[in-house]
N, CA, C and O atoms as a Maestro MAE file, in Angstrom:
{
 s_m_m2io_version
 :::
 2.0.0
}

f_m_ct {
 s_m_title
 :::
 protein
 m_atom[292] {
  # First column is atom index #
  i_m_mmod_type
  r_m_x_coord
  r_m_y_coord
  r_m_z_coord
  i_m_residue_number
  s_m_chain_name
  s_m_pdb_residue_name
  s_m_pdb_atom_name
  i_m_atomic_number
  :::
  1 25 -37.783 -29.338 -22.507 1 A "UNK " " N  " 7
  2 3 -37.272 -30.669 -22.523 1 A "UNK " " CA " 6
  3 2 -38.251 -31.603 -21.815 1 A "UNK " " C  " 6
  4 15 -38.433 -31.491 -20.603 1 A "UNK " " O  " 8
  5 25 -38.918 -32.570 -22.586 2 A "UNK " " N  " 7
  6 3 -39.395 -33.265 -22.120 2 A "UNK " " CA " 6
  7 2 -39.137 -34.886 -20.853 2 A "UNK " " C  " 6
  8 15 -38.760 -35.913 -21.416 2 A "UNK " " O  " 8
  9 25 -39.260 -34.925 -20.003 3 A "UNK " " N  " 7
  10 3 -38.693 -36.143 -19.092 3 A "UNK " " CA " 6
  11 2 -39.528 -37.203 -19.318 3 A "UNK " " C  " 6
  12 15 -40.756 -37.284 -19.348 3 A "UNK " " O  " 8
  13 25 -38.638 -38.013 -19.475 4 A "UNK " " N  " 7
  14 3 -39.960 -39.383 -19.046 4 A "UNK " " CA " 6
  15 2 -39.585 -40.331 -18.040 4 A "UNK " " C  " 6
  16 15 -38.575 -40.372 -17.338 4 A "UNK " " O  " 8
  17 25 -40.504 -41.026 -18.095 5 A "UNK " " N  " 7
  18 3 -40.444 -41.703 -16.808 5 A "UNK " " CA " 6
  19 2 -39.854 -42.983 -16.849 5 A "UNK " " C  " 6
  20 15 -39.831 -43.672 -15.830 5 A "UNK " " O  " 8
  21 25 -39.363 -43.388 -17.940 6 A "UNK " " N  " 7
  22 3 -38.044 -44.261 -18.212 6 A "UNK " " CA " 6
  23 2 -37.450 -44.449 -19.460 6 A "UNK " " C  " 6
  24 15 -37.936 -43.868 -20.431 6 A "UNK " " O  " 8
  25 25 -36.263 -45.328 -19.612 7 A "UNK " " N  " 7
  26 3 -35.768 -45.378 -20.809 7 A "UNK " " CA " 6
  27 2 -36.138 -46.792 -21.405 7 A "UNK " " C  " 6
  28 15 -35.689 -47.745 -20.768 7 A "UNK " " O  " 8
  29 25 -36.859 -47.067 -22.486 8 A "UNK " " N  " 7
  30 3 -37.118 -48.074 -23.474 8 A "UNK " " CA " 6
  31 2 -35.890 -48.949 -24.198 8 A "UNK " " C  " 6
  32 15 -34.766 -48.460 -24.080 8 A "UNK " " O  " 8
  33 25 -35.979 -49.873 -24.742 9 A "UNK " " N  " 7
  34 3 -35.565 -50.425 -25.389 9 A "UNK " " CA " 6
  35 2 -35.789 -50.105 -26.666 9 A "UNK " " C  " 6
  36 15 -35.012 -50.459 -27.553 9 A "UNK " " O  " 8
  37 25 -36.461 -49.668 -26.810 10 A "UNK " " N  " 7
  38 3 -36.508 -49.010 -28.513 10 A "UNK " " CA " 6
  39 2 -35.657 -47.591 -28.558 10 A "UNK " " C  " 6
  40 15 -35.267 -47.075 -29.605 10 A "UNK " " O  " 8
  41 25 -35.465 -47.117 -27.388 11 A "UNK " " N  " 7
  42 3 -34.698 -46.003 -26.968 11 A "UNK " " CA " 6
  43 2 -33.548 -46.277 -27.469 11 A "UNK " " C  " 6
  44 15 -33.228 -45.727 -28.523 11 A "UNK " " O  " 8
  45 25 -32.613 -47.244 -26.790 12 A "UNK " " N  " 7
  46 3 -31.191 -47.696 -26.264 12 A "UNK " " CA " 6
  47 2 -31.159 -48.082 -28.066 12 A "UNK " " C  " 6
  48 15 -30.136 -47.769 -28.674 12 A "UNK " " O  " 8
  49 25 -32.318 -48.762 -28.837 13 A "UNK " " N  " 7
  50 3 -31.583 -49.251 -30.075 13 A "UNK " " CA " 6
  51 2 -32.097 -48.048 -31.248 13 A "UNK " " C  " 6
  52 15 -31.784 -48.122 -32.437 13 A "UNK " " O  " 8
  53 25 -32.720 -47.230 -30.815 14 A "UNK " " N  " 7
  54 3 -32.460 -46.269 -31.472 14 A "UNK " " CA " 6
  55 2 -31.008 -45.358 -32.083 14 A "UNK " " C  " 6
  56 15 -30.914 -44.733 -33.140 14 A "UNK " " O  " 8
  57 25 -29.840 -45.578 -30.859 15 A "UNK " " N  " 7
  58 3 -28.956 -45.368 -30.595 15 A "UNK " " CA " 6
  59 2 -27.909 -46.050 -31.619 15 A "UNK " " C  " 6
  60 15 -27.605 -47.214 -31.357 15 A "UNK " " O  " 8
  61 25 -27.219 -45.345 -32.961 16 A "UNK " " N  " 7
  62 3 -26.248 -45.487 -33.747 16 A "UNK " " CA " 6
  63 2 -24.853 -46.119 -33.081 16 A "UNK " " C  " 6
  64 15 -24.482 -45.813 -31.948 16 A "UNK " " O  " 8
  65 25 -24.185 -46.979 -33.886 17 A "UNK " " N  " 7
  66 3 -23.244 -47.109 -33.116 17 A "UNK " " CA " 6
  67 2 -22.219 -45.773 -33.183 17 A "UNK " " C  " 6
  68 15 -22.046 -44.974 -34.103 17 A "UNK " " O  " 8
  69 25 -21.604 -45.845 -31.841 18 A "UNK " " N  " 7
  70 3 -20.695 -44.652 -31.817 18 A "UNK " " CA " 6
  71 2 -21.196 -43.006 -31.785 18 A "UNK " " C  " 6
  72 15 -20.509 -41.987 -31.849 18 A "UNK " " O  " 8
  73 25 -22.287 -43.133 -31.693 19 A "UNK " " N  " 7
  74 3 -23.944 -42.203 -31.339 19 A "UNK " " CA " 6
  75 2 -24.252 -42.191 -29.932 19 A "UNK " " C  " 6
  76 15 -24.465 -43.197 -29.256 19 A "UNK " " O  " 8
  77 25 -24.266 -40.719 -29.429 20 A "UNK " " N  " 7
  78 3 -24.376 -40.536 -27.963 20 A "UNK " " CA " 6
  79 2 -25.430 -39.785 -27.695 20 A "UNK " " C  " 6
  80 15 -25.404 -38.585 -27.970 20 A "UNK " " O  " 8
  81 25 -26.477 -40.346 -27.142 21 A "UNK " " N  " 7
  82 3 -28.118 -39.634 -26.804 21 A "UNK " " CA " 6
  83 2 -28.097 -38.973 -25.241 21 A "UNK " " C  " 6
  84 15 -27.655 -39.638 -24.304 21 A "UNK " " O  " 8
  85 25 -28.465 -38.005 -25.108 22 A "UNK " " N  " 7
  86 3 -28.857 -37.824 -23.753 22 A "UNK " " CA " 6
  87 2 -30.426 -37.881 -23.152 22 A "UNK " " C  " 6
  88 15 -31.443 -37.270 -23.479 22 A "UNK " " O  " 8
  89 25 -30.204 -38.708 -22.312 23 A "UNK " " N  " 7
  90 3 -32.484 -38.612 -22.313 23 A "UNK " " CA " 6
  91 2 -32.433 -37.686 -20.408 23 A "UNK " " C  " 6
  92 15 -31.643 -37.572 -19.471 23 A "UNK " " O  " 8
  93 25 -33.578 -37.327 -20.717 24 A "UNK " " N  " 7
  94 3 -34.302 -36.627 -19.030 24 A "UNK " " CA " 6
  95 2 -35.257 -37.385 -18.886 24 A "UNK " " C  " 6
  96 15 -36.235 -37.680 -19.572 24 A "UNK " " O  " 8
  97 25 -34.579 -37.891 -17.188 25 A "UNK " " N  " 7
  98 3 -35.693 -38.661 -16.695 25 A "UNK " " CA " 6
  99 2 -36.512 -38.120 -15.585 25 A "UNK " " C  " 6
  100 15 -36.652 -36.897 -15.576 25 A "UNK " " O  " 8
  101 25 -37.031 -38.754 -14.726 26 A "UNK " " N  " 7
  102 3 -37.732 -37.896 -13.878 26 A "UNK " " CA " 6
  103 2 -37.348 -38.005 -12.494 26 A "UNK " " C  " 6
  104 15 -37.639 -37.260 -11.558 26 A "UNK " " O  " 8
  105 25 -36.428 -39.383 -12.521 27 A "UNK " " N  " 7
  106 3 -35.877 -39.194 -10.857 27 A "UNK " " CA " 6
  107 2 -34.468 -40.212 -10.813 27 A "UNK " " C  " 6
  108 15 -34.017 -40.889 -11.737 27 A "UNK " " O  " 8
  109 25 -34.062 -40.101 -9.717 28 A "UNK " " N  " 7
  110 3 -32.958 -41.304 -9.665 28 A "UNK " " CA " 6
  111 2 -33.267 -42.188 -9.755 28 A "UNK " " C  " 6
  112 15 -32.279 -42.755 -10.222 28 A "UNK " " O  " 8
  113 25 -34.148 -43.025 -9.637 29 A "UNK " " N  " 7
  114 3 -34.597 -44.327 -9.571 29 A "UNK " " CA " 6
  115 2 -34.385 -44.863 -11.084 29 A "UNK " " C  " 6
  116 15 -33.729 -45.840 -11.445 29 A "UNK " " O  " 8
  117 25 -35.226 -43.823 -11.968 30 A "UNK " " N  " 7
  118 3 -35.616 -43.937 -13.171 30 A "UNK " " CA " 6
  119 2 -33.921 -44.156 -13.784 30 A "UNK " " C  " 6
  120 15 -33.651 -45.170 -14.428 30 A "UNK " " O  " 8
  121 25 -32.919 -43.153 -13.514 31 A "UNK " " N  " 7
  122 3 -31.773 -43.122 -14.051 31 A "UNK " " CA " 6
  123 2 -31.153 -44.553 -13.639 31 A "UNK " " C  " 6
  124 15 -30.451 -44.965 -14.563 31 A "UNK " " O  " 8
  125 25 -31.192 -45.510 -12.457 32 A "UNK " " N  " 7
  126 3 -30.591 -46.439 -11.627 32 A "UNK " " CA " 6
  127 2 -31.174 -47.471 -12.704 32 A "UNK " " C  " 6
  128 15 -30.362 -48.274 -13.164 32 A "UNK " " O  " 8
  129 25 -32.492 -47.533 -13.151 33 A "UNK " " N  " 7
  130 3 -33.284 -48.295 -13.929 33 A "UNK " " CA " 6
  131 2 -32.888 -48.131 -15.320 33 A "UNK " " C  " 6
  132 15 -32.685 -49.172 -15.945 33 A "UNK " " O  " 8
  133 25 -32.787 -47.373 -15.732 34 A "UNK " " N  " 7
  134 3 -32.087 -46.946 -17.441 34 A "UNK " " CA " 6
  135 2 -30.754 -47.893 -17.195 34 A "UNK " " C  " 6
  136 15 -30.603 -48.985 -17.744 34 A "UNK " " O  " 8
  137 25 -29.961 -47.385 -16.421 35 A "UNK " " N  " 7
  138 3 -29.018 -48.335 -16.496 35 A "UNK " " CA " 6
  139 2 -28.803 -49.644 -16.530 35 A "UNK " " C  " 6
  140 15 -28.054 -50.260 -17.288 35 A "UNK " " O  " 8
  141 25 -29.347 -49.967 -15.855 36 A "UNK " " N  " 7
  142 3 -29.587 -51.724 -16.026 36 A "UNK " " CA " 6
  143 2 -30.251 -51.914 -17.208 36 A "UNK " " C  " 6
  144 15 -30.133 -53.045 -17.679 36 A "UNK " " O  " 8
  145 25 -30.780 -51.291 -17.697 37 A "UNK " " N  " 7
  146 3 -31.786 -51.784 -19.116 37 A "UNK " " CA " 6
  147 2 -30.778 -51.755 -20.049 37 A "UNK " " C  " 6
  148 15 -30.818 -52.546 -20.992 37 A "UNK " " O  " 8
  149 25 -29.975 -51.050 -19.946 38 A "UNK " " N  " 7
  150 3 -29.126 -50.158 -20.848 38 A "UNK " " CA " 6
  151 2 -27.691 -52.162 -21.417 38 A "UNK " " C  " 6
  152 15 -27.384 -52.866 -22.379 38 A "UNK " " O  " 8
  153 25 -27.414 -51.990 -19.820 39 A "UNK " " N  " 7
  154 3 -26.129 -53.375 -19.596 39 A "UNK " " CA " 6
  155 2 -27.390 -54.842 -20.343 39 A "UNK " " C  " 6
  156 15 -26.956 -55.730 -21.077 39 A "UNK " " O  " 8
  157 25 -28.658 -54.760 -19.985 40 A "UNK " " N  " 7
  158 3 -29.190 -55.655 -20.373 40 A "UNK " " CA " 6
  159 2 -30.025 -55.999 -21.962 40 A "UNK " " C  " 6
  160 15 -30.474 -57.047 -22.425 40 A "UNK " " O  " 8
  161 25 -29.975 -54.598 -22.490 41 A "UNK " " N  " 7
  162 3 -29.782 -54.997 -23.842 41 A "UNK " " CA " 6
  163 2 -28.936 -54.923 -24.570 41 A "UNK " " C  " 6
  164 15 -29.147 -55.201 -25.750 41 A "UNK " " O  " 8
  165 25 -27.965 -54.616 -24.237 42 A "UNK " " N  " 7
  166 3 -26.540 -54.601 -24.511 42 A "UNK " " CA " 6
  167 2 -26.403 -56.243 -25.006 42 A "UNK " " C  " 6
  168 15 -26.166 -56.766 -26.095 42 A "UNK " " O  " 8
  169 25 -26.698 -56.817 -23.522 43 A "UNK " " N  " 7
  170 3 -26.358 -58.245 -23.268 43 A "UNK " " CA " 6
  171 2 -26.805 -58.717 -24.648 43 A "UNK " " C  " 6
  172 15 -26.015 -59.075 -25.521 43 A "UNK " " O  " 8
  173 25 -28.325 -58.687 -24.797 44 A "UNK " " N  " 7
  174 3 -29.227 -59.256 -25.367 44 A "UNK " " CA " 6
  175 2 -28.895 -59.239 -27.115 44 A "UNK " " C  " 6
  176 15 -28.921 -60.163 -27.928 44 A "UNK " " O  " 8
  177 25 -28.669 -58.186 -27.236 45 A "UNK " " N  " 7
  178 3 -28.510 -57.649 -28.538 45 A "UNK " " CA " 6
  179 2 -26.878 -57.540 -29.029 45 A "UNK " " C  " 6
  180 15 -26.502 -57.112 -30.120 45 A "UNK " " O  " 8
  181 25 -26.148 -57.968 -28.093 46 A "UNK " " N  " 7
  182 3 -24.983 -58.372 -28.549 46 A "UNK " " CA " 6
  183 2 -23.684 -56.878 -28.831 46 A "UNK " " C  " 6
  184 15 -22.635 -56.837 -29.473 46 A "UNK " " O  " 8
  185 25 -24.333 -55.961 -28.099 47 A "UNK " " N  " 7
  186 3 -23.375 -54.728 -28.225 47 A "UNK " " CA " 6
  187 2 -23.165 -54.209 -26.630 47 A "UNK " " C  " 6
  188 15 -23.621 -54.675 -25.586 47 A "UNK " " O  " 8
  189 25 -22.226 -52.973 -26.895 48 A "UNK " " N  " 7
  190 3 -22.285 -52.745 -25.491 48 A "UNK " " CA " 6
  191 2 -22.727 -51.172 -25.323 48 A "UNK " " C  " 6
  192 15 -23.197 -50.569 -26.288 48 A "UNK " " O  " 8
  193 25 -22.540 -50.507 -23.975 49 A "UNK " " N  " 7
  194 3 -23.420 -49.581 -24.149 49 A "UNK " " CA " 6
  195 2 -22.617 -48.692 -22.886 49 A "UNK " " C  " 6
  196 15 -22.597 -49.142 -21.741 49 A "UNK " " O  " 8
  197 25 -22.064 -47.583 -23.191 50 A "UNK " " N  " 7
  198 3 -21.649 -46.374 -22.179 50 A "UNK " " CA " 6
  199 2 -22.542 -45.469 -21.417 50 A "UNK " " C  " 6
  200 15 -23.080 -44.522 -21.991 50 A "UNK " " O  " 8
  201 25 -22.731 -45.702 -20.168 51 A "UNK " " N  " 7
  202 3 -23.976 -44.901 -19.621 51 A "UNK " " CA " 6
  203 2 -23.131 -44.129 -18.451 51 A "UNK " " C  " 6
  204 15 -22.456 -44.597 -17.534 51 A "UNK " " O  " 8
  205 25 -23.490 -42.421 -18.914 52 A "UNK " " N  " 7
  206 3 -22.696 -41.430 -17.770 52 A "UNK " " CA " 6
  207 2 -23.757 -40.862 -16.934 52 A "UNK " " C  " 6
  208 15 -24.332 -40.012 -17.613 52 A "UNK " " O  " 8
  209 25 -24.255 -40.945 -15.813 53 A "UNK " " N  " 7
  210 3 -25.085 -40.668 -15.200 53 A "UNK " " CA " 6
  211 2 -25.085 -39.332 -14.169 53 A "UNK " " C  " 6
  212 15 -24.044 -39.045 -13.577 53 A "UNK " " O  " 8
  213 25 -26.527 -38.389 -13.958 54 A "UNK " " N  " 7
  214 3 -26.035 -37.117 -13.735 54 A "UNK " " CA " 6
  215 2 -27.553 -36.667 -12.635 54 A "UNK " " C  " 6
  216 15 -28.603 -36.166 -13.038 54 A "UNK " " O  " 8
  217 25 -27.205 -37.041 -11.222 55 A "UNK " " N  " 7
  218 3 -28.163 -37.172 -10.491 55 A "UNK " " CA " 6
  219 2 -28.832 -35.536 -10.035 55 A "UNK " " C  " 6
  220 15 -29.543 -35.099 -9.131 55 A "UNK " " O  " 8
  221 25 -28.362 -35.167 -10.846 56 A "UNK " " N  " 7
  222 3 -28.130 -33.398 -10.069 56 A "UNK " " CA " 6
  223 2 -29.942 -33.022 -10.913 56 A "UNK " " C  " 6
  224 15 -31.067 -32.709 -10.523 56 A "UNK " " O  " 8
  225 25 -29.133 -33.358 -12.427 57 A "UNK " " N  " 7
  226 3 -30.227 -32.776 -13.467 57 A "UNK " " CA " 6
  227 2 -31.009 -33.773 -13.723 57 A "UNK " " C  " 6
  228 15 -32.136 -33.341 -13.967 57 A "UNK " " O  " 8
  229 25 -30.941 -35.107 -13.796 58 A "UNK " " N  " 7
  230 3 -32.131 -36.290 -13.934 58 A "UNK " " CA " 6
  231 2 -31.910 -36.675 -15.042 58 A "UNK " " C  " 6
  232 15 -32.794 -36.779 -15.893 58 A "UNK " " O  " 8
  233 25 -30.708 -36.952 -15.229 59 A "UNK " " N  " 7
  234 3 -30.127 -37.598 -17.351 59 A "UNK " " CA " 6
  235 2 -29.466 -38.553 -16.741 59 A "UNK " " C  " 6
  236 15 -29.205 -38.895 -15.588 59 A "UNK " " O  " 8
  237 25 -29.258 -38.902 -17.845 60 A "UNK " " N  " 7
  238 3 -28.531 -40.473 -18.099 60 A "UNK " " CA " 6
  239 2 -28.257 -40.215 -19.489 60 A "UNK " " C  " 6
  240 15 -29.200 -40.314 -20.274 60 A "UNK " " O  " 8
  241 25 -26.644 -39.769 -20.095 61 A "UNK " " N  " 7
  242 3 -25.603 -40.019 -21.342 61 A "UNK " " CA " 6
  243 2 -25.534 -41.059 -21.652 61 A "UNK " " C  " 6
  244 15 -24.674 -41.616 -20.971 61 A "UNK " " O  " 8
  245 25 -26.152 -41.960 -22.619 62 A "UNK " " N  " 7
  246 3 -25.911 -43.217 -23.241 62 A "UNK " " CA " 6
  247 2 -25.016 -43.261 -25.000 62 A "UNK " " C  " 6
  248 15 -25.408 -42.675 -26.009 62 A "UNK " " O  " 8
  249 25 -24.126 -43.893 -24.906 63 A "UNK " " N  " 7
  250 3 -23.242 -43.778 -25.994 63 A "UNK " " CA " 6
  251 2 -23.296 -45.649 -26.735 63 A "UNK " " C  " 6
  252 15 -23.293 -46.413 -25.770 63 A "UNK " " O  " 8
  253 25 -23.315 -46.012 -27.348 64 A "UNK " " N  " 7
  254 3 -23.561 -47.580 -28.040 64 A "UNK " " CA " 6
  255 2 -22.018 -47.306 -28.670 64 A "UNK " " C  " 6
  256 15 -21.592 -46.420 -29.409 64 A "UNK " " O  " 8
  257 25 -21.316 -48.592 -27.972 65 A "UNK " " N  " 7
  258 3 -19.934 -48.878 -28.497 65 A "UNK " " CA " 6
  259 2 -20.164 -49.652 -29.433 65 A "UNK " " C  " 6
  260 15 -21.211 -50.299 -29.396 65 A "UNK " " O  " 8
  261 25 -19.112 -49.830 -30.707 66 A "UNK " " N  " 7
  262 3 -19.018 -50.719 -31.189 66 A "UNK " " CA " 6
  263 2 -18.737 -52.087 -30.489 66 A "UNK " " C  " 6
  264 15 -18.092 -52.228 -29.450 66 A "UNK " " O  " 8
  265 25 -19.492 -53.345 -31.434 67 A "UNK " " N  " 7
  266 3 -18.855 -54.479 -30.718 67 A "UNK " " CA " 6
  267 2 -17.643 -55.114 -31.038 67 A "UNK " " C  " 6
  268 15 -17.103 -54.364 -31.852 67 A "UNK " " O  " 8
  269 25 -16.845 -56.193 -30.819 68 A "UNK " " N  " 7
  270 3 -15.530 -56.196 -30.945 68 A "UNK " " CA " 6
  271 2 -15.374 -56.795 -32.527 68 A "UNK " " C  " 6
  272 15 -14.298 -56.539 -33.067 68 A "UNK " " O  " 8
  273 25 -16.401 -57.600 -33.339 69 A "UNK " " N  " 7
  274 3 -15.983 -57.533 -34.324 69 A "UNK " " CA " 6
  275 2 -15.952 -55.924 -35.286 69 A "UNK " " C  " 6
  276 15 -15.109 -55.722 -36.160 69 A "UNK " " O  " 8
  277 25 -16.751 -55.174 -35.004 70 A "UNK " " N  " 7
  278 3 -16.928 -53.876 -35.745 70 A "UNK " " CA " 6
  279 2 -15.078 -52.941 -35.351 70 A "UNK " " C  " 6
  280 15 -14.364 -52.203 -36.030 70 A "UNK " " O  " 8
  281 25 -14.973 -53.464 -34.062 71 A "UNK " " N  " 7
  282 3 -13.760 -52.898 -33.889 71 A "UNK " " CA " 6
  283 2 -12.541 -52.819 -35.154 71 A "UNK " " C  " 6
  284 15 -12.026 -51.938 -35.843 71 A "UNK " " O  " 8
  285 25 -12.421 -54.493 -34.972 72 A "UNK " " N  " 7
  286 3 -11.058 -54.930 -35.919 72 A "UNK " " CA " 6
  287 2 -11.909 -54.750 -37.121 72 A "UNK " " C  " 6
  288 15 -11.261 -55.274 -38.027 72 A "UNK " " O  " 8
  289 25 -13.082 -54.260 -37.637 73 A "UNK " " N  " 7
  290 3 -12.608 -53.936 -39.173 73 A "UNK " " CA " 6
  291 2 -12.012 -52.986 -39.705 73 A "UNK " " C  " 6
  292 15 -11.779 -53.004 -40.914 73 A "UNK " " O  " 8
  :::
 }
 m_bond[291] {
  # First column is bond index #
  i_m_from
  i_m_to
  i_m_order
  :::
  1 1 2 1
  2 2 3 1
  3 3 4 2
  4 3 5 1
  5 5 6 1
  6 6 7 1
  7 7 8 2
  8 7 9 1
  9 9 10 1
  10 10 11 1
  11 11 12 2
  12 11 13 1
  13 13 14 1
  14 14 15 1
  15 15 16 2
  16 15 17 1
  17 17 18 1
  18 18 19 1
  19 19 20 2
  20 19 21 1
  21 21 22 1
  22 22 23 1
  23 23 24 2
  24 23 25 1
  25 25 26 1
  26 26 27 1
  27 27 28 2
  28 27 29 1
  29 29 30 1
  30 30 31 1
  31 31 32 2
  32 31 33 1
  33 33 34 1
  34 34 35 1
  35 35 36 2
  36 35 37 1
  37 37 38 1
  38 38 39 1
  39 39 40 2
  40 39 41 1
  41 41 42 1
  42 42 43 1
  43 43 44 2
  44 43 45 1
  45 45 46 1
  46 46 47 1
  47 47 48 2
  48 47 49 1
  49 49 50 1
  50 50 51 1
  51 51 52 2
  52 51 53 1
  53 53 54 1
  54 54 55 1
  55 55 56 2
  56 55 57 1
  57 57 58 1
  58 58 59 1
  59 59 60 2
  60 59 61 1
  61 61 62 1
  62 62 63 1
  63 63 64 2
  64 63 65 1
  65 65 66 1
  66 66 67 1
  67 67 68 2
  68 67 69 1
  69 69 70 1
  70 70 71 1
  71 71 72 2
  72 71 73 1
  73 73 74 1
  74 74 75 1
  75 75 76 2
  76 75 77 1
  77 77 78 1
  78 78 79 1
  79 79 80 2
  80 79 81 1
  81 81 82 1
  82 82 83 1
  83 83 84 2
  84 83 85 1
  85 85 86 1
  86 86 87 1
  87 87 88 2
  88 87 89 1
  89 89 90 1
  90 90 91 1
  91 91 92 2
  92 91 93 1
  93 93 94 1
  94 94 95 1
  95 95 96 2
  96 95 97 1
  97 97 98 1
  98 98 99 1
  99 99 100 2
  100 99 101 1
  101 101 102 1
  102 102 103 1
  103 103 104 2
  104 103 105 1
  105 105 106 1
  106 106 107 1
  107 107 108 2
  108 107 109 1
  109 109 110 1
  110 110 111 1
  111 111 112 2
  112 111 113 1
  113 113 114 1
  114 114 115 1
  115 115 116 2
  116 115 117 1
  117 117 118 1
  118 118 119 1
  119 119 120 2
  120 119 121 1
  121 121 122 1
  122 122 123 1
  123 123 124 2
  124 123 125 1
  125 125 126 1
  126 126 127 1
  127 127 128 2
  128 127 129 1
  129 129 130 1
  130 130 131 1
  131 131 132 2
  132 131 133 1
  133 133 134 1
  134 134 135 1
  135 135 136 2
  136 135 137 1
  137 137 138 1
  138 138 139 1
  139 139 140 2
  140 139 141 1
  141 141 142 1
  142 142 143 1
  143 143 144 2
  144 143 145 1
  145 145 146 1
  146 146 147 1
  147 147 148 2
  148 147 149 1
  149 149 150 1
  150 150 151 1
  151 151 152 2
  152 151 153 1
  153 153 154 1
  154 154 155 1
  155 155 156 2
  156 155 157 1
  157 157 158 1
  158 158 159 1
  159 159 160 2
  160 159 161 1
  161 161 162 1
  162 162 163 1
  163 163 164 2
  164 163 165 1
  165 165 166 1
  166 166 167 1
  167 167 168 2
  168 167 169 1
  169 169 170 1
  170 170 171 1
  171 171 172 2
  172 171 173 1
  173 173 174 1
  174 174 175 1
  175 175 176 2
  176 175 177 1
  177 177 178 1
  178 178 179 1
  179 179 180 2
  180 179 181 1
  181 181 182 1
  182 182 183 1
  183 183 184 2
  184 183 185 1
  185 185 186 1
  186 186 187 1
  187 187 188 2
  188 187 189 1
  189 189 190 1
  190 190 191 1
  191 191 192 2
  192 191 193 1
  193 193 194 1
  194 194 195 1
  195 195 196 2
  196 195 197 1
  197 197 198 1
  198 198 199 1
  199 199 200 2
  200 199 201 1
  201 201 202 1
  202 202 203 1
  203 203 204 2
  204 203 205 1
  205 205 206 1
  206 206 207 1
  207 207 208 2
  208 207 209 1
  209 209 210 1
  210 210 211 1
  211 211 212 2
  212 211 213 1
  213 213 214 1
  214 214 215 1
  215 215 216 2
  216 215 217 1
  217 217 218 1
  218 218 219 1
  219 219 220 2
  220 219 221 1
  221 221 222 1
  222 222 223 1
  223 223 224 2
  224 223 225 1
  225 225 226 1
  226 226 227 1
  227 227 228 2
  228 227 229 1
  229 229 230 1
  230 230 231 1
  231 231 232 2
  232 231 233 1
  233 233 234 1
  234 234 235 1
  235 235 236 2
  236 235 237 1
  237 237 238 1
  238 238 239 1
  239 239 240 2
  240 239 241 1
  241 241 242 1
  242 242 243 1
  243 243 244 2
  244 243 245 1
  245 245 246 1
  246 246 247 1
  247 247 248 2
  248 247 249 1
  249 249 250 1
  250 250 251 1
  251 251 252 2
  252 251 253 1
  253 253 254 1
  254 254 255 1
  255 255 256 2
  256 255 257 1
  257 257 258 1
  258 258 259 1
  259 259 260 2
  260 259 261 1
  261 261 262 1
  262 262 263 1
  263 263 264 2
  264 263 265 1
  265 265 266 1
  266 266 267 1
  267 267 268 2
  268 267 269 1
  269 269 270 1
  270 270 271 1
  271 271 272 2
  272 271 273 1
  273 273 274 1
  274 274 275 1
  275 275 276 2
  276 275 277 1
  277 277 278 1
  278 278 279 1
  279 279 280 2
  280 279 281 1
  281 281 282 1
  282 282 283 1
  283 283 284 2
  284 283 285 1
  285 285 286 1
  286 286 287 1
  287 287 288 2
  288 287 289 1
  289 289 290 1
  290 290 291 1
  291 291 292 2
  :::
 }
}
């Protein structure tokens, strides 16, 4: 398993809606940092984004919710 040393934005929109990725990072920092990237293209791009974080092993679970119009269809 490869780690890297952070999570991209081409990462997070790689991510299907209702599609749950797990990435390895290389430290907490990196995971503390995914996250915020994660809420901030969310912002940007108009969706939202589930991040379960796992300080033990160096991941960060990212899941892309639907947004609320995709909901009510």
């Amino acid at each position: 398993m490869e780690r890297k040393d952070k999570l991209t934005r081409e990462d997070l929109r790689s991510i299907g809606v209702g599609e749950t990725k797990t990435f390895y990072l290389t430290d907490a920092a990196a995971i503390m940092s995914a996250a915020v990237n994660a809420a901030q293209t969310g912002a940007i791009d108009g969706c939202k984004f589930k991040c379960s974080r796992d300080y033990v092993e160096n991941t960060i679970t990212v899941t892309k919710l639907p947004n609320d119009d995709e909901r009510e269809a």
